[in-house]
N, CA, C and O atoms as CSV, one atom per row, in Angstrom:
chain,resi,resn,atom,element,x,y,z
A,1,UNK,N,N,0.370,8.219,-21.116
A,1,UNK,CA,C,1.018,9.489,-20.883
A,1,UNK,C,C,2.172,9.679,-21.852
A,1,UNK,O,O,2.666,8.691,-22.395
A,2,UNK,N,N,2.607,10.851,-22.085
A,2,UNK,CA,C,3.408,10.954,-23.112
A,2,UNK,C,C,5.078,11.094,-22.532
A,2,UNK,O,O,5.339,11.681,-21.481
A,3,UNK,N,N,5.864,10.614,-23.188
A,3,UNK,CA,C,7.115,10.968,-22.484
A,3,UNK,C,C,8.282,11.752,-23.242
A,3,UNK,O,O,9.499,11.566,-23.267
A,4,UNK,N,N,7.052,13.165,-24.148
A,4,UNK,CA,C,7.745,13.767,-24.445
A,4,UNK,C,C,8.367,15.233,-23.614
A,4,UNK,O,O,7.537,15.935,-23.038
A,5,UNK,N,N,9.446,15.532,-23.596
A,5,UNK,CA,C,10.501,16.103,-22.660
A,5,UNK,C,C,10.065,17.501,-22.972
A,5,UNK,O,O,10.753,18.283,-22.315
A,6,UNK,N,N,9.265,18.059,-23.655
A,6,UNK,CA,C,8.698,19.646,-24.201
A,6,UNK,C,C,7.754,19.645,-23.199
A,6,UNK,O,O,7.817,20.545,-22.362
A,7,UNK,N,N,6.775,18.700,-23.112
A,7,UNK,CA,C,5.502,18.631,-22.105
A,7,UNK,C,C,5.707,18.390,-21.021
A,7,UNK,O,O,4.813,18.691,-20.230
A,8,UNK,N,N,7.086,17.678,-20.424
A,8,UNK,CA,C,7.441,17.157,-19.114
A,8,UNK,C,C,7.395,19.001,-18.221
A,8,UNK,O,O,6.860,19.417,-17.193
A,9,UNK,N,N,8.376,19.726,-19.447
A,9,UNK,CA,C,9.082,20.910,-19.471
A,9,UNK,C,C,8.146,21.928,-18.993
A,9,UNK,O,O,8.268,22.790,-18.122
A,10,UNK,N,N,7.304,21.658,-19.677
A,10,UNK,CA,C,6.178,23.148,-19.347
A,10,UNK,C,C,5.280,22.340,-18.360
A,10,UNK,O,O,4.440,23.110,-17.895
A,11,UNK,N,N,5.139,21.060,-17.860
A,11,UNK,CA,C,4.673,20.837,-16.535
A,11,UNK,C,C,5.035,21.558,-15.643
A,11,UNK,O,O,4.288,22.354,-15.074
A,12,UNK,N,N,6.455,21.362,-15.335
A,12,UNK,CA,C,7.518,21.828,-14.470
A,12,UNK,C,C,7.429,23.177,-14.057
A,12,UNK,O,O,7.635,23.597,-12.918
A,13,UNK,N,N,6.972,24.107,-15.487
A,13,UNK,CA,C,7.092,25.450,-15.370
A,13,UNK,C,C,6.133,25.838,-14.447
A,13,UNK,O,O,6.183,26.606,-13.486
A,14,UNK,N,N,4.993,24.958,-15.063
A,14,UNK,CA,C,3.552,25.298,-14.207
A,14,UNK,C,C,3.526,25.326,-12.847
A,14,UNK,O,O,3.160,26.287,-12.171
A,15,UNK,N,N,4.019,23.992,-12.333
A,15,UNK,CA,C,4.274,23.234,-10.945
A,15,UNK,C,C,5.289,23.854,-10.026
A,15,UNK,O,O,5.507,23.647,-8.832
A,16,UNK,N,N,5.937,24.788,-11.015
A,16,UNK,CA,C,7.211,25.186,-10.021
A,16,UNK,C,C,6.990,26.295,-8.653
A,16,UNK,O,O,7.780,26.375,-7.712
A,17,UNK,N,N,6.103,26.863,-8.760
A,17,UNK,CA,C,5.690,27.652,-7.630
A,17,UNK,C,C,4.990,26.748,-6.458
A,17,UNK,O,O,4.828,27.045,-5.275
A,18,UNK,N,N,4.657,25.653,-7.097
A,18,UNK,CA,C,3.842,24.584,-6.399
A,18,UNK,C,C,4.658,24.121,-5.373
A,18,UNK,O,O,4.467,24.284,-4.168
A,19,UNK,N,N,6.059,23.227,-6.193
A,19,UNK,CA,C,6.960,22.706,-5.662
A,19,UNK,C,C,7.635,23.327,-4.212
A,19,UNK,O,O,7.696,22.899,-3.060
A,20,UNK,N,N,8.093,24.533,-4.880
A,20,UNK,CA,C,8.387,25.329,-3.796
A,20,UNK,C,C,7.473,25.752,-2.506
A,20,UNK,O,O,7.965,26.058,-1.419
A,21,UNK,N,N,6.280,25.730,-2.744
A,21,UNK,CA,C,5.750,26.026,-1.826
A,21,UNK,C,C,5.483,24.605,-0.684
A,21,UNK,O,O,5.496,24.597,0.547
A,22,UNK,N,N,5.234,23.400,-1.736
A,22,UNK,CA,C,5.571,22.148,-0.939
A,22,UNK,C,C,6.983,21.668,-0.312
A,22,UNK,O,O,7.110,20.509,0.084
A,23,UNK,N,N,7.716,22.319,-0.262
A,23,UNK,CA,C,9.066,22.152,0.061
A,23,UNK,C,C,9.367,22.147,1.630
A,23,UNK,O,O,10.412,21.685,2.090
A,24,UNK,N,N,8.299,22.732,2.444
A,24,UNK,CA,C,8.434,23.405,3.401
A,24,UNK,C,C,7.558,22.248,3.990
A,24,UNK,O,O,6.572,21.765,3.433
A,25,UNK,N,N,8.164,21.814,5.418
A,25,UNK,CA,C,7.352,20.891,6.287
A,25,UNK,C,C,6.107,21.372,6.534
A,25,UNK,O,O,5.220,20.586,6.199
A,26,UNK,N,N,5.678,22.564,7.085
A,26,UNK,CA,C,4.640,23.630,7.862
A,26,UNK,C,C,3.686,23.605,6.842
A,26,UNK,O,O,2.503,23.423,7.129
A,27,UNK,N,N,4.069,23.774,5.616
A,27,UNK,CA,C,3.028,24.117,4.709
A,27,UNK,C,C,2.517,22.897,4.261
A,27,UNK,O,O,1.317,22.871,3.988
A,28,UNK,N,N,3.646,21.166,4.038
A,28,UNK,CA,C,2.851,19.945,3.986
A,28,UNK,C,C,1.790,19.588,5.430
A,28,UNK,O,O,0.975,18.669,5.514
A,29,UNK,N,N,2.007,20.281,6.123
A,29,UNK,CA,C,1.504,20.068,7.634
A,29,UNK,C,C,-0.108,20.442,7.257
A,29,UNK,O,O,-1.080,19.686,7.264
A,30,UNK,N,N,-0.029,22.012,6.896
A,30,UNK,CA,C,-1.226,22.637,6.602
A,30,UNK,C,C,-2.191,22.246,5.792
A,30,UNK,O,O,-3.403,22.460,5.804
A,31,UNK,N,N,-1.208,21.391,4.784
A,31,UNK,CA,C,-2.304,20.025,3.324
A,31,UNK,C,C,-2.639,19.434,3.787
A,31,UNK,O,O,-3.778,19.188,3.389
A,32,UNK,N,N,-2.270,18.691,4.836
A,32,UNK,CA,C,-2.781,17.477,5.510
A,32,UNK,C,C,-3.896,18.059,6.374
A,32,UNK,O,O,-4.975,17.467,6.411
A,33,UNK,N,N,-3.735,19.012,6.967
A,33,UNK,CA,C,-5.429,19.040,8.021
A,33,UNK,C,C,-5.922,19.639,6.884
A,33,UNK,O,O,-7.023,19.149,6.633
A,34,UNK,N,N,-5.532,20.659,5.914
A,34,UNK,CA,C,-6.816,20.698,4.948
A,34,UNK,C,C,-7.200,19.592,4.272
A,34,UNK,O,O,-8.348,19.495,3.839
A,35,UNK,N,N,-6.222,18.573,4.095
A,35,UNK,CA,C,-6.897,17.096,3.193
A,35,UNK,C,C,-8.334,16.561,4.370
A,35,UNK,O,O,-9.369,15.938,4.132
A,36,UNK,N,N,-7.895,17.025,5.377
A,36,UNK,CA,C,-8.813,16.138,6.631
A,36,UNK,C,C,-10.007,16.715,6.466
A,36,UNK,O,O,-10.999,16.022,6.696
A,37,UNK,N,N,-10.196,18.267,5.983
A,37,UNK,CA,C,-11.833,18.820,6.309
A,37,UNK,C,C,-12.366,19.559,4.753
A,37,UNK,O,O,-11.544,20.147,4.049
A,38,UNK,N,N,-13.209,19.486,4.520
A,38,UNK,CA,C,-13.108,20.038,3.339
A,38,UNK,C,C,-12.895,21.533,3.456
A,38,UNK,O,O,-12.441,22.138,2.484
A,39,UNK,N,N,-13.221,22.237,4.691
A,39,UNK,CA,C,-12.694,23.714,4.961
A,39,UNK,C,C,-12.222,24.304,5.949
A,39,UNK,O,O,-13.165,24.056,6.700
A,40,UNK,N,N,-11.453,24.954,6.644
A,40,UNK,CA,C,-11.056,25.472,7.964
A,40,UNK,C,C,-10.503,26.559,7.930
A,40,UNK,O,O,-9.650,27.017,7.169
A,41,UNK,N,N,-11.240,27.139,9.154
A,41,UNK,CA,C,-10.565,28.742,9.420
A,41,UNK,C,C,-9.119,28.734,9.836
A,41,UNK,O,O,-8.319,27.959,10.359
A,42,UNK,N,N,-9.153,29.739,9.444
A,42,UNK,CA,C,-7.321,30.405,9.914
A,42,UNK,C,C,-7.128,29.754,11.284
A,42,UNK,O,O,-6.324,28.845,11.491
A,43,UNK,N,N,-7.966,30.317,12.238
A,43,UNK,CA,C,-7.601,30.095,13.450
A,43,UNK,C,C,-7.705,28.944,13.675
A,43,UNK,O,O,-6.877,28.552,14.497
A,44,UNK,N,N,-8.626,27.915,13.161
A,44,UNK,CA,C,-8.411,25.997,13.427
A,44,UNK,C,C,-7.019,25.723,12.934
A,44,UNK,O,O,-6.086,25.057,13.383
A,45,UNK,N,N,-7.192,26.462,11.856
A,45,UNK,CA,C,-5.535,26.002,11.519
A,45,UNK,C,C,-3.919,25.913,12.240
A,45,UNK,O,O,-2.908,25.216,12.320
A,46,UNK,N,N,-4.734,27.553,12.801
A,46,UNK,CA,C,-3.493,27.864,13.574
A,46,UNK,C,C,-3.259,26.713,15.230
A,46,UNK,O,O,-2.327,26.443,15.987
A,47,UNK,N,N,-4.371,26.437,15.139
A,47,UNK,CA,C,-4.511,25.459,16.367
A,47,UNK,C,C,-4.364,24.005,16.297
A,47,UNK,O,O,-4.484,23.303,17.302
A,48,UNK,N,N,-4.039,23.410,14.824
A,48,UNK,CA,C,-3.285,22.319,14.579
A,48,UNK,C,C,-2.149,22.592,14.278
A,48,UNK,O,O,-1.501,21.581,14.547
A,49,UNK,N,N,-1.310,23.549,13.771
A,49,UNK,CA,C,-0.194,23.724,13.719
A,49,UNK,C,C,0.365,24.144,14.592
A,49,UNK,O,O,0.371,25.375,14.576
A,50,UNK,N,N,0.969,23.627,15.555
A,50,UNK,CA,C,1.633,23.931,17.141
A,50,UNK,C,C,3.288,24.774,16.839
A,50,UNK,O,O,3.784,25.767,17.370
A,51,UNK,N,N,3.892,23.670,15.545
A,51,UNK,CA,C,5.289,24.094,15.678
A,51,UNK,C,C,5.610,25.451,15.516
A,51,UNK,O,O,6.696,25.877,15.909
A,52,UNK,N,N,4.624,26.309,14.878
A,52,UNK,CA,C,4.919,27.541,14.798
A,52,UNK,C,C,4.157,28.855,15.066
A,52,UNK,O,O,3.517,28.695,16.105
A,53,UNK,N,N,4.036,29.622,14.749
A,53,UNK,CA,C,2.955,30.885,15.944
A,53,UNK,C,C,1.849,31.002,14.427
A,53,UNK,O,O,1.847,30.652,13.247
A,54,UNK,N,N,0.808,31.898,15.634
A,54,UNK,CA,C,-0.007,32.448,14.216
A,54,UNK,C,C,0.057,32.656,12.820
A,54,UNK,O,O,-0.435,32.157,11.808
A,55,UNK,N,N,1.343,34.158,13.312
A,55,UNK,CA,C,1.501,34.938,12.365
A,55,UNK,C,C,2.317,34.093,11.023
A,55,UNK,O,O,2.386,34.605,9.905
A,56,UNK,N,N,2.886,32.779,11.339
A,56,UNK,CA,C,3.990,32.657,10.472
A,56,UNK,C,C,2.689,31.746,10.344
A,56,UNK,O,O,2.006,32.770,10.336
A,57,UNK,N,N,1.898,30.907,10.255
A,57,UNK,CA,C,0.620,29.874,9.633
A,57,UNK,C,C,0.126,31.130,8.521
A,57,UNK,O,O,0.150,30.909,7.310
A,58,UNK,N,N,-0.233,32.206,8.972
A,58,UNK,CA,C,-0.803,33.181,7.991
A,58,UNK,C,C,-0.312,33.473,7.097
A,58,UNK,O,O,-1.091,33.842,6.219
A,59,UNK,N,N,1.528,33.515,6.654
A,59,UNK,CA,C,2.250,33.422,5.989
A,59,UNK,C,C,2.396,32.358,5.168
A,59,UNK,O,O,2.264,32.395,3.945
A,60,UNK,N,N,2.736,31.161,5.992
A,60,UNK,CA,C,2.470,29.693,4.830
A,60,UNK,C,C,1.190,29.550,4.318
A,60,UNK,O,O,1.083,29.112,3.173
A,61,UNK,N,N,0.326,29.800,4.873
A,61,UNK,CA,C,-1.415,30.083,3.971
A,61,UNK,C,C,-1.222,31.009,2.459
A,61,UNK,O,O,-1.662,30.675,1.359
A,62,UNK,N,N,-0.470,32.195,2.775
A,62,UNK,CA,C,-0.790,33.047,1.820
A,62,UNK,C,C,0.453,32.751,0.543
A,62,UNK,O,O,0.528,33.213,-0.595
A,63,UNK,N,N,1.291,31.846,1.236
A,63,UNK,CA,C,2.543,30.796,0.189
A,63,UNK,C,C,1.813,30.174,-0.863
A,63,UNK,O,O,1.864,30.401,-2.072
A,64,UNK,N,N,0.930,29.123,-0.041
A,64,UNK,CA,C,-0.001,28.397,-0.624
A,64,UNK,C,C,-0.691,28.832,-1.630
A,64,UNK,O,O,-0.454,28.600,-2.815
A,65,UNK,N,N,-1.783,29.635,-1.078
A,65,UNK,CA,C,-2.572,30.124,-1.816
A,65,UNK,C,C,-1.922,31.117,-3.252
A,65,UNK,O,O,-2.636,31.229,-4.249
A,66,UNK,N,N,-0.724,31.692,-3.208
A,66,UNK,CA,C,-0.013,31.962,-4.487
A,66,UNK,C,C,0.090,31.480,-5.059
A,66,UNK,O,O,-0.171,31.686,-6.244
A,67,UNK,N,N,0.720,30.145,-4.386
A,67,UNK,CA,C,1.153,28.553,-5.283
A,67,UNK,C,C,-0.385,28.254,-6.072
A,67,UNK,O,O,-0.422,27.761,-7.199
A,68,UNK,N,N,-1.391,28.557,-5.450
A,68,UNK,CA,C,-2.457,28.117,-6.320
A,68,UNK,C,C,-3.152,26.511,-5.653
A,68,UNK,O,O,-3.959,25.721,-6.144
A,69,UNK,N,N,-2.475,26.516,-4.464
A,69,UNK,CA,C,-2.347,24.907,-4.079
A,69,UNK,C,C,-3.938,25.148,-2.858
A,69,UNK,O,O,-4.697,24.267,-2.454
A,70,UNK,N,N,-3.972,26.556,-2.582
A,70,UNK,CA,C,-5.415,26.598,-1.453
A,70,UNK,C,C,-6.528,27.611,-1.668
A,70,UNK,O,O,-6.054,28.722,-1.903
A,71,UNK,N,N,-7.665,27.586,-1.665
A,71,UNK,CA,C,-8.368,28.706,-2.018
A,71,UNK,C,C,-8.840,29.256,-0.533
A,71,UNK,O,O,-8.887,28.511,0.446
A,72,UNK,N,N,-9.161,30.569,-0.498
A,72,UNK,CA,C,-9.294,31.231,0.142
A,72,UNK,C,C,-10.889,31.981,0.503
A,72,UNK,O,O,-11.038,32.702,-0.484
A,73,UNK,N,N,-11.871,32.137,1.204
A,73,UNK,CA,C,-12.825,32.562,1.291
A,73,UNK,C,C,-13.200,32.974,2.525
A,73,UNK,O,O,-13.261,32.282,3.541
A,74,UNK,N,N,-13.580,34.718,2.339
A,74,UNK,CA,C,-13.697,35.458,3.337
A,74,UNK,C,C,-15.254,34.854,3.598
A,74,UNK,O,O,-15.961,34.130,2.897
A,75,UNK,N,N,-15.530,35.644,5.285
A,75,UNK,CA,C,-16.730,35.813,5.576
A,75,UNK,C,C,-16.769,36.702,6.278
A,75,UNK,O,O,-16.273,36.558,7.395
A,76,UNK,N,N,-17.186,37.588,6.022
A,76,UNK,CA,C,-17.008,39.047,7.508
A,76,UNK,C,C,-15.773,38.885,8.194
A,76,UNK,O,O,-14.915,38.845,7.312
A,77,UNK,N,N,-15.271,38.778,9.239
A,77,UNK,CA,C,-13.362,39.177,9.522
A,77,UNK,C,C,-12.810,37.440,9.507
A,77,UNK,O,O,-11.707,37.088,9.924
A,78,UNK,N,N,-13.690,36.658,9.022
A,78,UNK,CA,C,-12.962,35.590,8.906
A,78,UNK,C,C,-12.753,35.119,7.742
A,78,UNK,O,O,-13.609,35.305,6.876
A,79,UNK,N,N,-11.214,34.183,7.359
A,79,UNK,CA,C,-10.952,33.506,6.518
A,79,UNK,C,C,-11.266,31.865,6.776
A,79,UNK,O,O,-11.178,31.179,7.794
A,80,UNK,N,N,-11.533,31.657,5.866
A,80,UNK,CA,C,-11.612,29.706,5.616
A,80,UNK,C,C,-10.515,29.291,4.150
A,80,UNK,O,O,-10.353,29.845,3.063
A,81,UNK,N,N,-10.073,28.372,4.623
A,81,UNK,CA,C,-9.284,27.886,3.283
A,81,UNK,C,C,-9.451,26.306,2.922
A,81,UNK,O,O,-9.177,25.788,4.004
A,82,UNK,N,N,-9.654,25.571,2.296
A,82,UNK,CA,C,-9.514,24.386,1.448
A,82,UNK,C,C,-8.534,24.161,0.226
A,82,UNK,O,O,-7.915,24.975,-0.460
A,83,UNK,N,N,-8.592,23.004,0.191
A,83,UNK,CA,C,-7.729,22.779,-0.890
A,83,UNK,C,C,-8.142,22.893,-2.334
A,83,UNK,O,O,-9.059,22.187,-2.754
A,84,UNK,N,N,-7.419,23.872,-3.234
A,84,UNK,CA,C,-8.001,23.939,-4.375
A,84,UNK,C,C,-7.615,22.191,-5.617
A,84,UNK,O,O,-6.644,21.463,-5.821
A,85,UNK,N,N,-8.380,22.237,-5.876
A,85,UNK,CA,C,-8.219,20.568,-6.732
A,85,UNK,C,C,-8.036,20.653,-8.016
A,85,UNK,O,O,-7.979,19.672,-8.757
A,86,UNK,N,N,-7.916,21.986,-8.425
A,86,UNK,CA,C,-7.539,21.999,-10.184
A,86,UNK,C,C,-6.139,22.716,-10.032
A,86,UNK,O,O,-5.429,22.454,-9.061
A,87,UNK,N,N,-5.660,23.821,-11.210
A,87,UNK,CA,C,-5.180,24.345,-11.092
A,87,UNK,C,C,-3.319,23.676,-10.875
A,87,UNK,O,O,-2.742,22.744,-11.436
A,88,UNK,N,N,-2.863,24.646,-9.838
A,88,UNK,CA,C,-1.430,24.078,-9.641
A,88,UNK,C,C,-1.393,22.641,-9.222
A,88,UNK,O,O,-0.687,21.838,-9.832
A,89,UNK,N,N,-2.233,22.243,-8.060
A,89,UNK,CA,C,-2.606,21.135,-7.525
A,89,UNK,C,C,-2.782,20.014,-8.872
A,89,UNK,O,O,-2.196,18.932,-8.854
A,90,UNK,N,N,-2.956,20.098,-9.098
A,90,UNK,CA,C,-3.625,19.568,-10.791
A,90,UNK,C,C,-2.192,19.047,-11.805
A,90,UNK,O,O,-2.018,17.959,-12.354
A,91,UNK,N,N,-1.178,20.435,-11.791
A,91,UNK,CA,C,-0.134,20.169,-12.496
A,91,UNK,C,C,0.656,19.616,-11.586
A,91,UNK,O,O,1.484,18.929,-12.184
A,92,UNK,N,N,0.805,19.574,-10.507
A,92,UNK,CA,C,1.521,18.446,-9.681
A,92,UNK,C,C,1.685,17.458,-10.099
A,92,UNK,O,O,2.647,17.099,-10.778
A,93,UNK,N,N,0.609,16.731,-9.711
A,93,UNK,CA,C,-0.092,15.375,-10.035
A,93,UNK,C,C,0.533,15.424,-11.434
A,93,UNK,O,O,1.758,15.317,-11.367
A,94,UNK,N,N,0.250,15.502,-12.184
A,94,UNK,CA,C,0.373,14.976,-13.959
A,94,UNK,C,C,1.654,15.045,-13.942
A,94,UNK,O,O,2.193,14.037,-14.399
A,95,UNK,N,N,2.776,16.362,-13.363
A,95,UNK,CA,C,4.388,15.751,-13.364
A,95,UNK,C,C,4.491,14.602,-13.096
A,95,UNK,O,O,4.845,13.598,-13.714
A,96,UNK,N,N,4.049,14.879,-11.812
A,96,UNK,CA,C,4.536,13.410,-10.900
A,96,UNK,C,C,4.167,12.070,-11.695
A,96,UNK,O,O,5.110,11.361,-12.046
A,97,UNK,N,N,2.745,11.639,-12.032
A,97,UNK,CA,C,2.594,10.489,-12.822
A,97,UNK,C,C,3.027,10.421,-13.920
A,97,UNK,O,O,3.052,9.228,-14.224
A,98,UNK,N,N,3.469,11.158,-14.882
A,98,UNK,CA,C,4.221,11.207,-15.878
A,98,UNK,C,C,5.635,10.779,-15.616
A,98,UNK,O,O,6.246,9.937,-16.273
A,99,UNK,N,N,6.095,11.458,-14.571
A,99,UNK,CA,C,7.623,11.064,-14.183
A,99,UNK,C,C,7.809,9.730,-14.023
A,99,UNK,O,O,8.514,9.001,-14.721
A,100,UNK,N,N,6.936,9.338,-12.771
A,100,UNK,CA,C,6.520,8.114,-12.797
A,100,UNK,C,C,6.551,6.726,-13.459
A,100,UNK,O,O,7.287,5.750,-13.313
A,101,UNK,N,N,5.444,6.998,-14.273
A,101,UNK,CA,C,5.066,6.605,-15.641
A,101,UNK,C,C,6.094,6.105,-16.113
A,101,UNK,O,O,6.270,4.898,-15.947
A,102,UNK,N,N,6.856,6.720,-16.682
A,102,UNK,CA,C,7.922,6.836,-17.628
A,102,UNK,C,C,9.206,5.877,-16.805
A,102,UNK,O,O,9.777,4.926,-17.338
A,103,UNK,N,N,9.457,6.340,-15.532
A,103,UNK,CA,C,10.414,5.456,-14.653
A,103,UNK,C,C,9.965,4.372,-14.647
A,103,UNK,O,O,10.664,3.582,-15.282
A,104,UNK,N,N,8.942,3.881,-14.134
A,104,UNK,CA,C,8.210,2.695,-13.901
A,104,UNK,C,C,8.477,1.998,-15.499
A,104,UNK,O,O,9.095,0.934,-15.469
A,105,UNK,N,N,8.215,2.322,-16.380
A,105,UNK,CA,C,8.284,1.563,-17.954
A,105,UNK,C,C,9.433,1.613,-18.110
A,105,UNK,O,O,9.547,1.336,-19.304
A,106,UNK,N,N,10.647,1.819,-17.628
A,106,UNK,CA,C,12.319,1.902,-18.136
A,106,UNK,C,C,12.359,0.953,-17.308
A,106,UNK,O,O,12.612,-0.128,-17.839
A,107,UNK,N,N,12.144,0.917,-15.725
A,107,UNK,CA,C,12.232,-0.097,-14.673
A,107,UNK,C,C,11.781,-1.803,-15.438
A,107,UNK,O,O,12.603,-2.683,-15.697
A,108,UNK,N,N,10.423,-1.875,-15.642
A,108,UNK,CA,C,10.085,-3.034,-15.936
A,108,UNK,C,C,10.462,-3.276,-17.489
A,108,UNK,O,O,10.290,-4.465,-17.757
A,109,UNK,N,N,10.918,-2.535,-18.591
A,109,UNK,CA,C,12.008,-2.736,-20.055
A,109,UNK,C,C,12.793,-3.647,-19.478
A,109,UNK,O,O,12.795,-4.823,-19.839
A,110,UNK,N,N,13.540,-3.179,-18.516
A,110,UNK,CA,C,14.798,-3.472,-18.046
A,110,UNK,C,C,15.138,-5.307,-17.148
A,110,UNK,O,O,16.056,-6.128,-17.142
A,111,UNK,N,N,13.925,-5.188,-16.592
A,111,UNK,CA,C,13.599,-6.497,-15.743
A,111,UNK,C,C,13.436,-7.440,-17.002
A,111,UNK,O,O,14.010,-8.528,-17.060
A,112,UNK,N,N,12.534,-6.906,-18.110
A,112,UNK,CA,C,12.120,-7.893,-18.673
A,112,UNK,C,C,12.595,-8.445,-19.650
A,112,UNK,O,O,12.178,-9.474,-20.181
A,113,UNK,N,N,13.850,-7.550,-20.074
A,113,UNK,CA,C,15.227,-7.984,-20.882
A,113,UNK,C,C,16.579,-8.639,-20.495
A,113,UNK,O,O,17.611,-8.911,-21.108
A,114,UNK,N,N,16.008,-8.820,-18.841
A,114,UNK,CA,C,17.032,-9.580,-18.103
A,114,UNK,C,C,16.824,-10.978,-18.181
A,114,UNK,O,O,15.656,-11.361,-18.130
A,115,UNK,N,N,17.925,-11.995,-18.320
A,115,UNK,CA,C,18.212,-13.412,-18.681
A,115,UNK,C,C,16.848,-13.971,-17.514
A,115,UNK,O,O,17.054,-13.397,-16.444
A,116,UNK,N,N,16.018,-14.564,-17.449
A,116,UNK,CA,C,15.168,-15.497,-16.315
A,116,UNK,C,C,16.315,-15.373,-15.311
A,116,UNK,O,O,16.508,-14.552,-14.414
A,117,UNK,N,N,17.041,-16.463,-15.740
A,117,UNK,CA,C,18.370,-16.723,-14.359
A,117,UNK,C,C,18.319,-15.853,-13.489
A,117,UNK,O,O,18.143,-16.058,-12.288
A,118,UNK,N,N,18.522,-14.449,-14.209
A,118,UNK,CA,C,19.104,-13.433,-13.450
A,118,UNK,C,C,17.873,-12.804,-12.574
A,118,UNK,O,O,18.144,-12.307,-11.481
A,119,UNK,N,N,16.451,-12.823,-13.068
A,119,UNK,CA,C,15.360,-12.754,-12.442
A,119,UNK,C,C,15.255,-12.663,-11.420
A,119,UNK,O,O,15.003,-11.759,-10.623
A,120,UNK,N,N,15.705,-14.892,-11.360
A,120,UNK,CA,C,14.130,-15.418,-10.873
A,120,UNK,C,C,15.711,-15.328,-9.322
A,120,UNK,O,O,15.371,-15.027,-8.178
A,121,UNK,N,N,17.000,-15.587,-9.599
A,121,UNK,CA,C,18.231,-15.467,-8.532
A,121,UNK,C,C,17.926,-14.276,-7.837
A,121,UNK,O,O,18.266,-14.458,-6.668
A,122,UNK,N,N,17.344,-12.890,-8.016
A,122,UNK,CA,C,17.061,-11.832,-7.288
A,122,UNK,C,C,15.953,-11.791,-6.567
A,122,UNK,O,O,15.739,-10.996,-5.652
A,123,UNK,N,N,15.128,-12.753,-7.006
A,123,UNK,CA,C,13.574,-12.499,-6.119
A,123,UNK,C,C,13.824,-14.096,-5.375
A,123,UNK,O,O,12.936,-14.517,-4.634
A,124,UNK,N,N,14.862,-14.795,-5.581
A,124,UNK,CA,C,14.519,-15.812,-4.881
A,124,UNK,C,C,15.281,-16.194,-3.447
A,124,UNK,O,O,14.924,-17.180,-2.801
């Protein structure tokens, strides 16, 4: 992965509607039973999400689905939604492991320029 700060940059840009929309407990609530099925109606939804009423699930759905994070598919007066897997969902992920990435390799630079002594005295 690259850890140049132009590409970190326009991740960010991408992801940022993402972020925000993950920010919100209700709406990580709503990823998780969609991670559980590959599709579910509004109203299943609304019936795992207890903490809050209908109308406001229909609202964090249509958060989502801006964010780019759920797709949406009618059928005659019903909706179904799943999780979309490219897209914003997509630029998540690549911030995050990039960020990652990059922490994780400063982390272990750092360990591995440390004296043994000083090592092996912390893990022991």
């Amino acid at each position: 992965m690259s850890s140049d700060p132009d590409a970190s940059a326009g991740a960010v840009r991408d992801a940022g509607p993402a972020f925000d929309a993950l920010a919100d407990p209700v709406r990580r609530r709503i990823l998780a039973v969609l991670s559980e099925h590959d599709e579910v109606s509004a109203g299943d939804l609304a019936d795992h999400i207890t903490s809050v009423g209908r109308t406001a699930v229909s609202t964090h759905l249509r958060v989502l689905r801006v964010a780019g994070l759920i797709t949406e598919r009618r059928s005659g007066r019903y909706r179904y939604y799943s999780i979309e897997p490219g897209g914003a969902a997509a630029d998540v992920i690549a911030l995050l492991r990039t960020l990652f990435q990059s922490s994780l390799g400063e982390v272990g630079s750092a360990v591995e320029s440390r004296p043994a002594t000083d090592r092996e005295g912390a893990t022991g």
